[in-house]
C-alpha positions as CSV (number, residue, x, y, z in Angstrom):
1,X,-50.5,92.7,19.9
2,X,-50.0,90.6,23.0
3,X,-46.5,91.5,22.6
4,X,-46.9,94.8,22.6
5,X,-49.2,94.9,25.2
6,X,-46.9,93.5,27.7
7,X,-44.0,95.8,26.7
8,X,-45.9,98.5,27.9
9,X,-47.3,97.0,31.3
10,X,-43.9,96.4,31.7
11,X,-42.8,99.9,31.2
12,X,-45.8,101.2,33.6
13,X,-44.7,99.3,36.5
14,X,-40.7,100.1,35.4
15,X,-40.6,103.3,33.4
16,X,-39.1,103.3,30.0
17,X,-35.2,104.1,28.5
18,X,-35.4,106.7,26.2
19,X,-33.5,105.7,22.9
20,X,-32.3,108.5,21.2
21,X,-32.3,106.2,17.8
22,X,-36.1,106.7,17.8
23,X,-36.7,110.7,18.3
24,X,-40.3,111.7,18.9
25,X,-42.9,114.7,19.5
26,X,-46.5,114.9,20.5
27,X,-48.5,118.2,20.6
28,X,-52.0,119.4,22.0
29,X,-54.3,121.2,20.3
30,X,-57.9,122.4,21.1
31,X,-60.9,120.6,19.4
32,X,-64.3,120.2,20.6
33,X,-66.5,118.1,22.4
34,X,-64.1,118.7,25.6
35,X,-61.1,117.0,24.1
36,X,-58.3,117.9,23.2
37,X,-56.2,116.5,19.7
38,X,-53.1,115.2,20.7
39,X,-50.9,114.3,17.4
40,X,-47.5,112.7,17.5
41,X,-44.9,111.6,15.1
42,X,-42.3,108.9,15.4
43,X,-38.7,109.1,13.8
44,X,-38.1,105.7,12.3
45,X,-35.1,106.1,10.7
46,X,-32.8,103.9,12.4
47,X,-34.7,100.5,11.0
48,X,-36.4,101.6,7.7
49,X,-33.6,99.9,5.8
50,X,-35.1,96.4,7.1
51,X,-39.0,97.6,8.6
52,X,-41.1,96.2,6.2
53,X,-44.6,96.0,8.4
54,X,-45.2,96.8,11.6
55,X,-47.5,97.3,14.5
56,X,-48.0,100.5,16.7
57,X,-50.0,100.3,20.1
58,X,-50.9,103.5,21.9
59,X,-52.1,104.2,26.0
60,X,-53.3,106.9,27.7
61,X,-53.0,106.5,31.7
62,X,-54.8,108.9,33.7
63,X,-52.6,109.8,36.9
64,X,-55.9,111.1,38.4
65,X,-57.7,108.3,38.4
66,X,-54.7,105.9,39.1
67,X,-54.8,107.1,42.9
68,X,-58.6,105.9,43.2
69,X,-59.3,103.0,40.5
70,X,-57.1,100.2,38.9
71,X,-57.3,101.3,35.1
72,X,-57.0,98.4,32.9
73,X,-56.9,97.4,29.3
74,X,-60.0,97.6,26.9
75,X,-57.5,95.7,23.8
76,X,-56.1,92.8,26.3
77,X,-59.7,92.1,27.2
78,X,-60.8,91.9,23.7
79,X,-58.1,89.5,22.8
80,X,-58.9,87.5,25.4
81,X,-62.5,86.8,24.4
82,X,-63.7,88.4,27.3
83,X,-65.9,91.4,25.7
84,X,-68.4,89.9,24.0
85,X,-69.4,92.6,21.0
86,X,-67.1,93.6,18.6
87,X,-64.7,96.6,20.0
88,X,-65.3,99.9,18.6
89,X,-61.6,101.5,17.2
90,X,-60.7,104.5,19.1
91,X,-58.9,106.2,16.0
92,X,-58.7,110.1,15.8
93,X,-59.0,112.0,12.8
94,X,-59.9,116.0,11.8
95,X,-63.2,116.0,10.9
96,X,-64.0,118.9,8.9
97,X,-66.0,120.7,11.8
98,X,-62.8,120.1,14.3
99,X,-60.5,122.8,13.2
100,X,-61.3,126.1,11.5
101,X,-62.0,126.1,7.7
102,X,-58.5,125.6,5.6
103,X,-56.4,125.4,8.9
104,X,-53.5,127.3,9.4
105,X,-53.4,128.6,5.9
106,X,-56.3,130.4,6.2
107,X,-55.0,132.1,9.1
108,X,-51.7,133.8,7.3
109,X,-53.8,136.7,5.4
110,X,-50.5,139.0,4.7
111,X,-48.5,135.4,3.2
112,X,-48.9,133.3,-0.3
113,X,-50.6,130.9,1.0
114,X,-54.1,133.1,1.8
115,X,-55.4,131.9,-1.5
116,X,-55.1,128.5,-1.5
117,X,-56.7,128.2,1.3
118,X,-59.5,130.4,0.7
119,X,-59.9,128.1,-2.4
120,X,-60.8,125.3,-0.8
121,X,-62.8,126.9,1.9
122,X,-66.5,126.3,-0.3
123,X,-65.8,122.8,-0.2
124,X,-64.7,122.4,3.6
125,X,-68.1,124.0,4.3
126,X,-69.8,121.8,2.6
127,X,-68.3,119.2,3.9
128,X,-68.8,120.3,7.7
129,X,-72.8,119.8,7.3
130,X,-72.0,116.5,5.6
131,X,-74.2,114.4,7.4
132,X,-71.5,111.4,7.8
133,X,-70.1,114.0,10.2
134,X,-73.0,114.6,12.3
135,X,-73.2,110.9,12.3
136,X,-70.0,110.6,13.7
137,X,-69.9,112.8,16.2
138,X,-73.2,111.6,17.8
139,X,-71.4,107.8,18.2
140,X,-68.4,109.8,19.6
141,X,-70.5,111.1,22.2
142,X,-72.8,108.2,23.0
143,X,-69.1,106.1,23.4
144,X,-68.1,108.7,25.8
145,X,-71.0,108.3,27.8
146,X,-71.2,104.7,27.7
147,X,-67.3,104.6,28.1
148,X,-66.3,102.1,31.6
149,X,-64.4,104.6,33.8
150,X,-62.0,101.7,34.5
151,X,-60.6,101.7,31.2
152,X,-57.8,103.5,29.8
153,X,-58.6,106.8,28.6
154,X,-56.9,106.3,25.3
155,X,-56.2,103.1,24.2
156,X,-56.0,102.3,20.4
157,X,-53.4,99.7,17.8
158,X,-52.5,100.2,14.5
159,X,-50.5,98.7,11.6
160,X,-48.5,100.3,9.0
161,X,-46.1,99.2,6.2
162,X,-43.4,100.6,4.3
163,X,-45.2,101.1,1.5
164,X,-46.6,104.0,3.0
165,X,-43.4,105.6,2.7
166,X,-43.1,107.9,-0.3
167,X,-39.8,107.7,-2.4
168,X,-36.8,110.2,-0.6
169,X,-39.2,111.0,2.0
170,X,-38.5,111.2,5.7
171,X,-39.1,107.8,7.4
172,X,-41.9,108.4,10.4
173,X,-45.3,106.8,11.9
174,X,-47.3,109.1,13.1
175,X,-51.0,109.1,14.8
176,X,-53.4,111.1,17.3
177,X,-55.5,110.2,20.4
178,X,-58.4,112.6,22.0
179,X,-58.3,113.1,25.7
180,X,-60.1,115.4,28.1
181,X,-58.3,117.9,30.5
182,X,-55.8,116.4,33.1
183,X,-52.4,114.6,33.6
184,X,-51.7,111.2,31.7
185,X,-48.5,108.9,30.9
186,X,-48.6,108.3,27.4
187,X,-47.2,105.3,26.1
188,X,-46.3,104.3,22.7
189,X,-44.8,100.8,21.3
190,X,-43.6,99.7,18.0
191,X,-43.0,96.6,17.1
192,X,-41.6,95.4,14.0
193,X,-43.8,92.2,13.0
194,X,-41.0,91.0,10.8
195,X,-38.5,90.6,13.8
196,X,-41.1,89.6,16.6
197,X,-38.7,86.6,18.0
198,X,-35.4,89.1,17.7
199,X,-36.5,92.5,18.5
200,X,-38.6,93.8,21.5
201,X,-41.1,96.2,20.9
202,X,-39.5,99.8,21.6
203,X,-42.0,101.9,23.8
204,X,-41.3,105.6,24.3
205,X,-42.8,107.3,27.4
206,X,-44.3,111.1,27.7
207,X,-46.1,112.3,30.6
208,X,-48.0,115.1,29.2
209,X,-51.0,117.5,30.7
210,X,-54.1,118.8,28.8
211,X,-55.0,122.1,30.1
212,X,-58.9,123.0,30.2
213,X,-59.4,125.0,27.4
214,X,-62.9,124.6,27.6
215,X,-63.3,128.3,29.5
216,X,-62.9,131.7,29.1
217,X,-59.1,131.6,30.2
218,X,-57.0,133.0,27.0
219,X,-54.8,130.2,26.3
220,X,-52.1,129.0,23.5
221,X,-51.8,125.6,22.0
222,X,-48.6,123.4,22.2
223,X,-45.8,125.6,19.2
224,X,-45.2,123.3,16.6
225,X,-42.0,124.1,14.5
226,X,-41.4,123.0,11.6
227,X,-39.4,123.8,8.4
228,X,-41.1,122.0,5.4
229,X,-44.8,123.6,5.9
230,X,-47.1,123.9,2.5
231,X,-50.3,123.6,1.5
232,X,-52.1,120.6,-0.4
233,X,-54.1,121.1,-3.4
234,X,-57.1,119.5,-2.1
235,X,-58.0,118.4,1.9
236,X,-57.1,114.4,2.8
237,X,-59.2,111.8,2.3
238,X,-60.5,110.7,6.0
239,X,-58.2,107.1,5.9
240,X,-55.0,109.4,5.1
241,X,-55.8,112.4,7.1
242,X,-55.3,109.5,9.9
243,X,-52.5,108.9,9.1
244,X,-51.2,112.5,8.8
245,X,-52.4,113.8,11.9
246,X,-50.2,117.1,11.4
247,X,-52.4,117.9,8.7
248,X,-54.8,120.2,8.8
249,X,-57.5,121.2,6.0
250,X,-55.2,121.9,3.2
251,X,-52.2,122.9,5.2
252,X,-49.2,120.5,5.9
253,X,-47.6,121.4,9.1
254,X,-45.3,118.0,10.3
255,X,-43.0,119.0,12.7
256,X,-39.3,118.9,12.9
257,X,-38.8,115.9,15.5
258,X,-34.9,116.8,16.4
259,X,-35.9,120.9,16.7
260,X,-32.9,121.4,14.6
261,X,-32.5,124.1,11.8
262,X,-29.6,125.3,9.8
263,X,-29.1,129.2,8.7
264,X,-30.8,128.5,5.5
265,X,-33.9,127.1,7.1
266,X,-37.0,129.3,7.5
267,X,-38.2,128.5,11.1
268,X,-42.4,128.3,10.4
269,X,-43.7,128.3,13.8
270,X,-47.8,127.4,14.0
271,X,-50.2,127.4,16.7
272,X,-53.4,127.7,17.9
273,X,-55.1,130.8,19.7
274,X,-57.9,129.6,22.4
275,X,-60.7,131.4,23.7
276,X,-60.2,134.8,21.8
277,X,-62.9,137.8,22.4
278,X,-65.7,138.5,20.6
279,X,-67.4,139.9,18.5
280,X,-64.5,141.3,16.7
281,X,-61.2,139.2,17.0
282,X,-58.1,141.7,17.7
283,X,-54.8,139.8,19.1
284,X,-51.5,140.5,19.1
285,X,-48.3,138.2,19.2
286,X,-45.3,138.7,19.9
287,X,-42.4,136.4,18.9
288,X,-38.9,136.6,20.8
289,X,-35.8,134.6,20.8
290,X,-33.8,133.7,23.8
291,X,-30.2,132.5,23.4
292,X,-29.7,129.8,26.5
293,X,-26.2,128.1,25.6
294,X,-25.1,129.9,29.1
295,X,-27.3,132.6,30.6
296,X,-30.8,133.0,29.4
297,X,-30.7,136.4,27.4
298,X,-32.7,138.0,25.1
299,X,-31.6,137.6,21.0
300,X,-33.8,139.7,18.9
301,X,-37.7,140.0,18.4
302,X,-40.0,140.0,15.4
303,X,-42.1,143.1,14.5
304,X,-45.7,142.4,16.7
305,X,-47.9,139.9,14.6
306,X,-51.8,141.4,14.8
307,X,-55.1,139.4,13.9
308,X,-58.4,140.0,13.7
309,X,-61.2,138.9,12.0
310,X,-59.9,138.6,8.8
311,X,-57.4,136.1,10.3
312,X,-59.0,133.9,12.4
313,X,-62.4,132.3,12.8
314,X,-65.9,133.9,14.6
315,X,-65.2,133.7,18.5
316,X,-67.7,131.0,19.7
317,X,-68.3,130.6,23.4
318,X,-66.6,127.8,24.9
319,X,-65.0,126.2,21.2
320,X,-63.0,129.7,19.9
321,X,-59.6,128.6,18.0
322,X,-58.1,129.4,15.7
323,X,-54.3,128.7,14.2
324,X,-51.7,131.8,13.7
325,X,-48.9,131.1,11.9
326,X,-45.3,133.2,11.5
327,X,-42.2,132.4,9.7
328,X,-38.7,134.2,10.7
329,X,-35.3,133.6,8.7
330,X,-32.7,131.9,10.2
331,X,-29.6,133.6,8.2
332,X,-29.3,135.9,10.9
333,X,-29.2,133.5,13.9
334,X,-25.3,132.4,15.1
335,X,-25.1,128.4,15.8
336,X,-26.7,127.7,19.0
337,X,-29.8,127.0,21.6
338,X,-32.5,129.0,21.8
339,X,-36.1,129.3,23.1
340,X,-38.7,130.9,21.3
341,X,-41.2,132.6,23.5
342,X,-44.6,133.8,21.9
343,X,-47.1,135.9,23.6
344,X,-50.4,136.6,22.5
345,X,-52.3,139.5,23.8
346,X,-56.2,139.7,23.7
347,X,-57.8,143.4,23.4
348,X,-61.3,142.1,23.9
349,X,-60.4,140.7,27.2
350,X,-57.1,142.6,28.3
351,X,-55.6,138.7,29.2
352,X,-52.4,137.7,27.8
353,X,-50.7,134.0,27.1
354,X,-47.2,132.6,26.5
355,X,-46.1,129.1,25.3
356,X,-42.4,128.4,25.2
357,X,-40.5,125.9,22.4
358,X,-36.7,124.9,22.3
359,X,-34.6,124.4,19.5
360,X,-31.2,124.5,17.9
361,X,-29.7,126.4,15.0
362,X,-26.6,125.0,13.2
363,X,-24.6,126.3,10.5
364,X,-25.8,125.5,7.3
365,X,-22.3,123.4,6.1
366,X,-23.3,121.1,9.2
């Protein structure tokens, strides 16, 4: 821990290399309580021949509050014997009552994957007036209240082994941290606790900005894209669902970290829609592709996507979302860069929002 700490002081004062060994993604996603969900997923390919067990450590610097106060570290103070009590783990999950029942499966009424979700949706409302829930989301609020203003917003460490690696799987670590609205420097370490005297942690740097969703401004969630998206047979356990931040209710959305597809992929692009009119949901969404190896231009377009009620969940003042979810070919795409560019319309309140997400097509014998 101490090891990682000081890796990433070190990059605060000095910024960090990126190492293109070690790709890596973080999105953010509405929730309640005035925070935002902020998964991300780590590529670690390049060791998991010799990573047996290692350590992750992740900050959250507020660039707001670094003009007025010294922000400092919760963890280094707790190591130090210097916080008396016991320290409280900062570790996000999905709750059942954080995202809309079933997740983005629910959402995708015209696909196959409508009733699966809808099969499990009994059980997730049961499980939403658990009262293990209510539980926890009183001590997430009394912690937030109580919570020294001089600390890091996020601050949290973890360990993981390569056990947790399923057999001809993908090799990653991935987590989530909740922060409010604003602009933060996100820092993440890994260290491999086999290597400690050989390796240096390797810390990876983000600055990323929460917008306030909390309103009634129309707005879209970060695009997450993704090829290998399916649906469980039965919603995580609360331990794993940790650990699979990308997952949510019974669908499985982990993104692709290099935002590269081949013409036989199926690009699955999901997202949430914020702050929706009520009573009776009616968006539209449009999906177009840009080419932008050279000049920006225009590719092709989907037909418009349209949800309502039947798609996503009641509007709620203040804590509407709800996921959308669309899936284009990619057999018809030449080899190149593109942008995909969705815009989501709102009838109820005549507003319109856009999110934007890069990525690269390659032919499928590549």
């Amino acid at each position: 821990m101490v090891a990682l700490l000081d890796a990433v002081d070190a990059a605060q004062r000095n910024g960090a290399d990126a190492d293109a060994r070690f790709p890596w993604d973080a999105h953010i996603l509405k929730s309640r309580d005035h925070k935002a969900y902020v998964p991300f997923v780590i590529s670690l390919e390049a060791v998991a021949d010799s990573l047996k067990t290692g350590a992750l450590y992740v900050r959250a610097v507020s660039r707001r509050a670094a003009a007025a106060i010294e922000q400092k570290s919760e963890v280094r103070a707790w190591l130090r014997g210097a916080q008396p009590t016991a320290r409280v783990a900062e570790g996000i999950s999905v709750p059942p009552g954080e995202m809309p029942v079933g997740g983005p499966a629910i959402s995708s009424s015209r696909g196959i994957t409508q009733a699966a979700a809808e099969s499990s949706t009994l059980l997730e409302l049961q499980r939403r007036r658990a009262e293990r829930d209510k539980a926890e989301a009183e001590r997430a609020e009394r912690l937030l209240e109580t919570r020294d203003p001089s600390l890091f917003p996020f601050e949290e460490y973890y360990f993981f082994d390569a056990k947790s690696w399923r057999a001809g799987a993908l090799h990653f670590v991935a987590r989530a941290i909740a922060l409010p609205a604003g602009d933060y420097d996100l820092y993440v370490a890994v260290a491999d606790r086999g290597h400690l005297k050989d390796r240096s942690p390797v810390v990876f740097e983000r600055l990323i900005t929460v917008p306030d969703f909390w309103n009634d401004e129309l707005r879209l969630s970060s695009l997450m894209l993704t090829r290998d998206f399916h649906v469980l047979p039965a919603p995580l356990a609360r331990k794993a669902q940790s650990e699979q931040p990308y997952t949510f209710g019974v669908a499985d959305a982990t993104p692709n970290l290099t935002q590269t597809f081949s013409t036989n992929d199926v690009l699955t692009i999901v997202y949430q829609i914020c702050n929706y009119g009520s009573p009776d949901a009616d968006v539209t969404a449009d999906y177009r592709f840009f080419r932008v190896d050279g000049e920006r231009r225009l590719f092709n377009a989907t037909r418009p996507q349209t949800l309502n009620g039947e798609d996503l969940p009641v509007a709620d003042p203040w804590e509407t979302q709800g996921f959308a979810v669309q899936r284009v070919p990619l057999a018809s795409f030449p080899a190149g860069r593109y942008e995909l560019e969705v815009s989501v319309r709102d009838r109820a309140t005549r507003a319109t929002a856009k999110a934007v997400a890069a990525f690269t097509v390659k032919d499928r014998g590549n």
